[in-house]
C-alpha beads as a LAMMPS data file, in Angstrom:
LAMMPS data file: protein, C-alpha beads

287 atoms
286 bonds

1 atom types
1 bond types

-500.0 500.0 xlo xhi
-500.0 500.0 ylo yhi
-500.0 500.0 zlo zhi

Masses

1 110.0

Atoms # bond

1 1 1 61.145 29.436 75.832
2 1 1 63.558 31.901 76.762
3 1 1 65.018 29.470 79.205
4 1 1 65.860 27.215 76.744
5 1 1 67.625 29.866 74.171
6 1 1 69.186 31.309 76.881
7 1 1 70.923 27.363 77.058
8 1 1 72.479 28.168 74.034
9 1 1 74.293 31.233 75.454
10 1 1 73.247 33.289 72.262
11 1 1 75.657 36.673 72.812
12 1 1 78.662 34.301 72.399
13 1 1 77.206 33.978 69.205
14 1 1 79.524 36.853 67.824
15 1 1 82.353 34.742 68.099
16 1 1 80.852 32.914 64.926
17 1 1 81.217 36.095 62.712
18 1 1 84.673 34.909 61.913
19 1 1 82.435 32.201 59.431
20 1 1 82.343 35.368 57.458
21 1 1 85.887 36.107 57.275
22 1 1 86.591 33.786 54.249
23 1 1 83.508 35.326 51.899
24 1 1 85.365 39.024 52.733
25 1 1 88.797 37.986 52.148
26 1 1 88.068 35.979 48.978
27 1 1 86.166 38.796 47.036
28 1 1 82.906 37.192 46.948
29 1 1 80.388 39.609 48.957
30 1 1 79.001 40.470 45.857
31 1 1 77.215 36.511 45.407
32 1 1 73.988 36.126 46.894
33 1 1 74.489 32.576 46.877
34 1 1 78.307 32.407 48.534
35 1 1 76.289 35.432 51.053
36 1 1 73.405 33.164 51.581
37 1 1 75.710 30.084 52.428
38 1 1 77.859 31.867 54.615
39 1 1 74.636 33.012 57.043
40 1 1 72.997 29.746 56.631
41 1 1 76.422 27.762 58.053
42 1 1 76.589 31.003 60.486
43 1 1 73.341 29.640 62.042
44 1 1 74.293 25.979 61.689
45 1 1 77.550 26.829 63.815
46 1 1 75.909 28.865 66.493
47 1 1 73.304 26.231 67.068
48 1 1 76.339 23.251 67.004
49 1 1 78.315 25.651 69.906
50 1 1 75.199 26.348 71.749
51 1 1 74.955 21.987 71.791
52 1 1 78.475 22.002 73.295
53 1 1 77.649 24.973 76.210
54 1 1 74.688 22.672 77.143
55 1 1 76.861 19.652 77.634
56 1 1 79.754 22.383 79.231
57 1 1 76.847 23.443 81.701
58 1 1 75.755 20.189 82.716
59 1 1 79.445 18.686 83.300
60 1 1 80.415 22.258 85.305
61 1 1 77.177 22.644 87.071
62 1 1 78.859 21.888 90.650
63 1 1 81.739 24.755 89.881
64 1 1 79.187 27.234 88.041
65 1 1 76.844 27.255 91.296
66 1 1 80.209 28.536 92.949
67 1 1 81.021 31.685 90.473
68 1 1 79.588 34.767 91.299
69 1 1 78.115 34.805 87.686
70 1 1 77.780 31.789 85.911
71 1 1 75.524 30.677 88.775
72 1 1 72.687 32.083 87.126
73 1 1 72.586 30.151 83.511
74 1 1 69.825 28.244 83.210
75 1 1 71.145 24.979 84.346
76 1 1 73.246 25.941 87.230
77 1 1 70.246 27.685 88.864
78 1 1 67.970 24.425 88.191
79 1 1 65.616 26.758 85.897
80 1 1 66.191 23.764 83.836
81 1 1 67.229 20.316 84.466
82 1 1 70.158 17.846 83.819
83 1 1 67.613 15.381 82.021
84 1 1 65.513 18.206 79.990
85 1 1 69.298 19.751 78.858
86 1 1 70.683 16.360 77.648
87 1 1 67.443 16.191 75.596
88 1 1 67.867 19.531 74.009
89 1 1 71.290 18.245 73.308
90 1 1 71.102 15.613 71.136
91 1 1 67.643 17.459 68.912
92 1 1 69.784 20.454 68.306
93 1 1 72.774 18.006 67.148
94 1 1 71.320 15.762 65.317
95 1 1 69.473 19.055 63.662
96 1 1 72.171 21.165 62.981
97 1 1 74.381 17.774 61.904
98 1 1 71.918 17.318 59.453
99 1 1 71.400 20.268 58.006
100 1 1 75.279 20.757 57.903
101 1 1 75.498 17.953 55.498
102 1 1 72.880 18.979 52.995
103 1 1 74.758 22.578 53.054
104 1 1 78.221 21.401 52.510
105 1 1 79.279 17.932 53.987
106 1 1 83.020 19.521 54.040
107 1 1 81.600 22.358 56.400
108 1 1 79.387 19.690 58.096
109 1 1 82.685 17.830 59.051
110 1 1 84.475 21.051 60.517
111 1 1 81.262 21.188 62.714
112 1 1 81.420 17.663 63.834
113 1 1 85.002 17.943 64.466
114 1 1 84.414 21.514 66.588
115 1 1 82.147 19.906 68.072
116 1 1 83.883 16.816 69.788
117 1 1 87.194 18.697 70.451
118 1 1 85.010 20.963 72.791
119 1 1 83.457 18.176 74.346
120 1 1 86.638 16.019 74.764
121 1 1 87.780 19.223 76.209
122 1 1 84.973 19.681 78.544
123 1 1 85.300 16.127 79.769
124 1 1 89.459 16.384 80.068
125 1 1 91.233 18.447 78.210
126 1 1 90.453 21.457 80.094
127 1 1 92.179 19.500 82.663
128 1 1 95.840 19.706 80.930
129 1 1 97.827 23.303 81.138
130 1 1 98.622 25.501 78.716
131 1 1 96.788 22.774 76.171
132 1 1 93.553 23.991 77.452
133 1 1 93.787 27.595 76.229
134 1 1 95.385 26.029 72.967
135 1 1 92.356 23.925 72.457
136 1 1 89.765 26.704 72.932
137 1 1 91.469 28.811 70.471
138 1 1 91.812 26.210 67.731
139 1 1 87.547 26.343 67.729
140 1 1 88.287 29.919 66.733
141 1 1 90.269 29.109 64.013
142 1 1 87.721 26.153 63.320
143 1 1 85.206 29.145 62.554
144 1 1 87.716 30.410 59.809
145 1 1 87.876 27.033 58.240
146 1 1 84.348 26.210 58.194
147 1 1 83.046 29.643 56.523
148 1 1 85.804 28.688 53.526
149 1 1 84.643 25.547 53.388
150 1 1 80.808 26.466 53.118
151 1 1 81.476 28.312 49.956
152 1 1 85.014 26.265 48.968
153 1 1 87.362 28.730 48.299
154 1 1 91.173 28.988 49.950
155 1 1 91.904 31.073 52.591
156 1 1 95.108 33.044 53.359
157 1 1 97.055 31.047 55.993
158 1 1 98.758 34.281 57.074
159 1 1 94.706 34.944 58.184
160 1 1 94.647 31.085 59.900
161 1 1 98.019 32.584 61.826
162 1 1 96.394 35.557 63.367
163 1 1 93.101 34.344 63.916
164 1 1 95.324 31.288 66.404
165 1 1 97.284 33.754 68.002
166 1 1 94.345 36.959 68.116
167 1 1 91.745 33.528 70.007
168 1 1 95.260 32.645 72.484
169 1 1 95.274 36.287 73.335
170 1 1 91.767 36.470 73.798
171 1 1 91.781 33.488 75.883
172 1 1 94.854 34.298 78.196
173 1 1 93.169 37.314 79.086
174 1 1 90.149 35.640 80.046
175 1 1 91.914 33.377 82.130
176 1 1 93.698 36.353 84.104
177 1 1 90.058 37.902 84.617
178 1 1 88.832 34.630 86.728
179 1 1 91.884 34.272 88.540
180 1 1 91.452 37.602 89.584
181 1 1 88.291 37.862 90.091
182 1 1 87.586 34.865 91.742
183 1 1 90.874 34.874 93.800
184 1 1 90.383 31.772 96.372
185 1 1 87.695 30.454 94.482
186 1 1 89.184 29.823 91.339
187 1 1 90.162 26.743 92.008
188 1 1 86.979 25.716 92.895
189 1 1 85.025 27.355 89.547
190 1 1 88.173 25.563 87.021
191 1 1 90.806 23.291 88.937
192 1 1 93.592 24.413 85.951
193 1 1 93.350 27.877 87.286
194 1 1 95.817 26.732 89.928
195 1 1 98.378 25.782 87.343
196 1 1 98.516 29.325 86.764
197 1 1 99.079 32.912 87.793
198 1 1 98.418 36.585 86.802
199 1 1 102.143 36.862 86.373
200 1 1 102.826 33.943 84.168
201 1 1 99.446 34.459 82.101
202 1 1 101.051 38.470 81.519
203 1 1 103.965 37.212 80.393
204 1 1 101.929 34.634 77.620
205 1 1 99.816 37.353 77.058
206 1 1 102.904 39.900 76.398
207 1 1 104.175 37.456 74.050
208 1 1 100.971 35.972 72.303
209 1 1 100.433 40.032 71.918
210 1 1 103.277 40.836 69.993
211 1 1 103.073 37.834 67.877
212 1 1 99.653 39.253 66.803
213 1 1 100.662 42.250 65.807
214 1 1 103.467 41.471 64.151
215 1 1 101.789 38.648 62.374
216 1 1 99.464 40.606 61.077
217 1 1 101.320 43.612 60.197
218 1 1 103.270 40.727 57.753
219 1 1 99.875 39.641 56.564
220 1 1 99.397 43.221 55.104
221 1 1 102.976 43.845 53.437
222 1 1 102.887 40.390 52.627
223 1 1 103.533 39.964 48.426
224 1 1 99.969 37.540 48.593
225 1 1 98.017 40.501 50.435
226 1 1 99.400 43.477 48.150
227 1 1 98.953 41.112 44.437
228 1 1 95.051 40.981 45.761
229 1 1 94.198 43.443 47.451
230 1 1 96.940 46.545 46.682
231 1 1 99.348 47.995 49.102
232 1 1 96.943 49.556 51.465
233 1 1 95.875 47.081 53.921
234 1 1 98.232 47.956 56.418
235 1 1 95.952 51.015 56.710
236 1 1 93.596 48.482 59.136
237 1 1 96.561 48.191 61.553
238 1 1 95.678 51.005 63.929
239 1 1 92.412 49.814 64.461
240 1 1 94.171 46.337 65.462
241 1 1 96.460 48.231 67.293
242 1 1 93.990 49.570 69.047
243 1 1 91.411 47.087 69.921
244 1 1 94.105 45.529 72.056
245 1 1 95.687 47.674 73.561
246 1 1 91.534 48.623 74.525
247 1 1 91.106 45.198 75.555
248 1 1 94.336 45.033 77.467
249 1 1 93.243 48.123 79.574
250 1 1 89.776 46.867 80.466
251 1 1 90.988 43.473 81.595
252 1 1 93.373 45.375 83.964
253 1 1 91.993 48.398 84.687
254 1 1 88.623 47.699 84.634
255 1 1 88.626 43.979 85.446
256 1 1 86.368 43.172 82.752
257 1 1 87.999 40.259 79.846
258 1 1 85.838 36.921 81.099
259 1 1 83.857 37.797 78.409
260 1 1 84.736 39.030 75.458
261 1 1 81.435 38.931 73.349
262 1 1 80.416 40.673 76.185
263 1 1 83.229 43.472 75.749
264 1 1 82.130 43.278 71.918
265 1 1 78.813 43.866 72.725
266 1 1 79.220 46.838 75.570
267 1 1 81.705 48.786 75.073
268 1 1 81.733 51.472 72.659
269 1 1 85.143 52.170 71.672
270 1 1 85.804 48.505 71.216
271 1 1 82.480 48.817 69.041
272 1 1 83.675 51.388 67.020
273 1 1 87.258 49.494 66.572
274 1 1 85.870 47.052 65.207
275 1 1 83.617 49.091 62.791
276 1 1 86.589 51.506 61.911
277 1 1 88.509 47.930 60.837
278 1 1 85.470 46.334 58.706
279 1 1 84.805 49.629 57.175
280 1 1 88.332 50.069 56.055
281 1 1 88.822 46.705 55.243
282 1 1 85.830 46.224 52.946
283 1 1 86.946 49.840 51.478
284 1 1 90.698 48.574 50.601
285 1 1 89.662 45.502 49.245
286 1 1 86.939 46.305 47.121
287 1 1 87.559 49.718 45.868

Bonds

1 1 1 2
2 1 2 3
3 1 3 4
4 1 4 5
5 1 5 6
6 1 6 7
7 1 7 8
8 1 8 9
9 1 9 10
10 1 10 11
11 1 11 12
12 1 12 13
13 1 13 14
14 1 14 15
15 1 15 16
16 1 16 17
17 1 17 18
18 1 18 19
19 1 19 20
20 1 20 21
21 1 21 22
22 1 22 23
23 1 23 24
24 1 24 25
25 1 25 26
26 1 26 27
27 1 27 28
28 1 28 29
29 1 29 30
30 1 30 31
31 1 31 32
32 1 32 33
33 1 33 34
34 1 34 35
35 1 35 36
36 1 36 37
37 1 37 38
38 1 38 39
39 1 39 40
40 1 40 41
41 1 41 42
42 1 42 43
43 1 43 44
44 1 44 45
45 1 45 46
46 1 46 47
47 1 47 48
48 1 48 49
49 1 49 50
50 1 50 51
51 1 51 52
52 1 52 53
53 1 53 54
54 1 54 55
55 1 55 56
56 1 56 57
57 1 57 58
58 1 58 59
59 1 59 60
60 1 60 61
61 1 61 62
62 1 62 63
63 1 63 64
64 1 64 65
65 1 65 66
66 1 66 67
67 1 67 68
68 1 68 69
69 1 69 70
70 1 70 71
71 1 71 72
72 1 72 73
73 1 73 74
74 1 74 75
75 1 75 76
76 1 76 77
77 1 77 78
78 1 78 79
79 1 79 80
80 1 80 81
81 1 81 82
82 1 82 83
83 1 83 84
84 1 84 85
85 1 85 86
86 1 86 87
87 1 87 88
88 1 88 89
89 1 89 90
90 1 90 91
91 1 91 92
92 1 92 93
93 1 93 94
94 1 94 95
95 1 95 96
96 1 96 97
97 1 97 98
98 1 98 99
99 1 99 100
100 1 100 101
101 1 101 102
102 1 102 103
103 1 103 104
104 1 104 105
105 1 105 106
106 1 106 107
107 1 107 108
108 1 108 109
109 1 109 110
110 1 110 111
111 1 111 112
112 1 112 113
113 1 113 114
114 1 114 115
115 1 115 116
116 1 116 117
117 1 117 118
118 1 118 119
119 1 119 120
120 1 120 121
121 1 121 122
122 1 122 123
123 1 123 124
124 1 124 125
125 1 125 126
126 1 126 127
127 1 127 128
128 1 128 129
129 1 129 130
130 1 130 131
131 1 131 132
132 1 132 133
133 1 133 134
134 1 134 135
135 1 135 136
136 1 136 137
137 1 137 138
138 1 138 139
139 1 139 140
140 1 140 141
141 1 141 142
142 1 142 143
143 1 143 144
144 1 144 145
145 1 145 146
146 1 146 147
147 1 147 148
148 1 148 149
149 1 149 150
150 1 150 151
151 1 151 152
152 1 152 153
153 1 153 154
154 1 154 155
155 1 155 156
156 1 156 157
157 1 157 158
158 1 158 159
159 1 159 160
160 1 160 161
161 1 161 162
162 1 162 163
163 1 163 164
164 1 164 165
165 1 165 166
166 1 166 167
167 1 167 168
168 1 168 169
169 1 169 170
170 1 170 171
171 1 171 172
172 1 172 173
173 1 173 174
174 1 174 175
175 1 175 176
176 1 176 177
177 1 177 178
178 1 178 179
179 1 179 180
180 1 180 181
181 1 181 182
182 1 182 183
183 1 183 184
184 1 184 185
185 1 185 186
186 1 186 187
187 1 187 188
188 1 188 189
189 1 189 190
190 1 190 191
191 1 191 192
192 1 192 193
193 1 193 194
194 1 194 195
195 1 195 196
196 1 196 197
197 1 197 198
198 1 198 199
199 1 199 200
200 1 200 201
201 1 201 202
202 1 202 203
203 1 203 204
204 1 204 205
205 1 205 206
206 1 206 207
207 1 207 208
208 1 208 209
209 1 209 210
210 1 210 211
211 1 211 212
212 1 212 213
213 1 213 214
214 1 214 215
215 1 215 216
216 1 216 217
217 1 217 218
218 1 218 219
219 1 219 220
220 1 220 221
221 1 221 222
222 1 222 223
223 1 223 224
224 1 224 225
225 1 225 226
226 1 226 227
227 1 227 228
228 1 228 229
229 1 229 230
230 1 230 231
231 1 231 232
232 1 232 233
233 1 233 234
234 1 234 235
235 1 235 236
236 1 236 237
237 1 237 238
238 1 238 239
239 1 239 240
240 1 240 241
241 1 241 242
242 1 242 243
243 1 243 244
244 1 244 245
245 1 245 246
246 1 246 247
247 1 247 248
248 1 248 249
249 1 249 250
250 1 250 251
251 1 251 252
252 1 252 253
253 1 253 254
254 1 254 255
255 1 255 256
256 1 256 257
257 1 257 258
258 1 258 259
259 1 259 260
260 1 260 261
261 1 261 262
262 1 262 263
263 1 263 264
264 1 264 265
265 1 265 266
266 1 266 267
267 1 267 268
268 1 268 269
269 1 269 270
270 1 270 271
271 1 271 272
272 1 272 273
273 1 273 274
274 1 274 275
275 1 275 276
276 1 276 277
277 1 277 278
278 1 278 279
279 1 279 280
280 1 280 281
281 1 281 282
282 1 282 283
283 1 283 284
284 1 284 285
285 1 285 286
286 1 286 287
């Protein structure tokens, strides 16, 4: 049984937190039912991803044997097979496509739509430079659509904006992490690795970087931010600030980045960015 969760990759799950992001920012934590909604589509997405790893796994299982680490998911080590995974597949689908539509056939449709980009993307897309790293990130800012649409209230596109370019940044950096740490190989684990090179991806990630901050630094001045939630938001830039320049120093320093739930989940001071941010968030918004 483990096998089979393990299918659905379930630490990249905390990628799907950003469902939540809309309920925060829309001054709604205090509704059982908008809180309710918000983990029941949480689930819904992590199950619809997980689908889309499976079918990632089974297209990639030739490269994944190759990389040092992916070599030992489930699939790529044969602890469970091509026919068994295609299986699993379509039930957790059809399931979570289901269930989607009974929760909020808007949110059911962002799911759908997640849902086939990534494929499409593990078929070809990855395939195309530059548009591959584009197309991961927009399932990031998917997430952000889908938790306002569960509960169907707007969201800040200021907050769209930096999720994009926070997901590109994320993604670059992951990219630098395989090239490096796969050196010859890389080709072999993704063929669009040779389109690219730790020097071009630091200069993308120097400017997707900048764009972040500054993006977000306009978010919390911005006259929409300060009418809702007063002038002090721009107290949470630090612990953006921070959580980058943290990340930015483990991908080179310590060669770790081809993972970021991973970082998220490991790392301490990146832990306690991240709590230092929701803390102060929740704190400027609400009281």
């Amino acid at each position: 049984m483990l096998t089979f969760i393990q299918c659905f990759r379930p630490r990249q799950w905390t990628k799907n937190v950003l469902l939540f992001a809309a309920l925060i920012f829309s001054h709604n934590v205090h509704r059982p039912d908008y809180i309710l909604r918000s983990i029941a589509a949480f689930f819904l997405f992590s199950l619809g991803a997980g689908a889309v790893y499976i079918v990632n796994d089974i297209l990639d299982i030739a490269r994944d044997r190759n990389h040092p680490v992916k070599r030992n998911r489930p699939i790529a080590s044969g602890k469970v097979g091509t026919g068994v995974a295609w299986v699993l597949f379509a039930v957790v689908i059809v399931t979570a496509g289901m269930l989607s539509v009974l929760l909020a056939p808007a949110f059911a449709a962002a799911l759908m739509i997640y849902v086939a980009l990534q494929i499409l993307y593990s078929i070809s897309l990855k395939n195309i430079v530059i548009l591959d790293v584009f197309i991961v990130s927009f399932g990031f800012l998917l997430r952000v659509i889908a938790g306002a649409l569960v509960i169907d209230v707007p969201i800040s596109s200021w907050i769209l904006v930096c999720t994009m370019l926070l997901a590109l940044f994320l993604i670059l950096s992951k990219r630098r992490h395989e090239i490096t740490l796969l050196e010859d190989k890389a080709e072999s684990h993704r063929s669009i690795l040779k389109e690219y090179s730790p020097y071009l991806l630091d200069q993308m990630i120097g400017v997707v970087t900048s764009a972040t901050l500054v993006a977000y630094m306009i978010f919390t001045l911005s006259e929409e931010t300060v009418t809702k939630f007063g002038p002090n938001m721009i107290l949470t830039v630090p612990f953006v600030l921070y959580g980058i320049f943290r990340y930015l120093y483990l991908v080179h320093r310590k060669h770790i980045g081809g993972h970021p739930e991973e970082v998220l989940l490991t790392d301490i001071p990146m832990q306690l960015a991240v709590v230092g941010y929701a803390v102060t968030a929740v704190l400027v918004i609400y009281f």
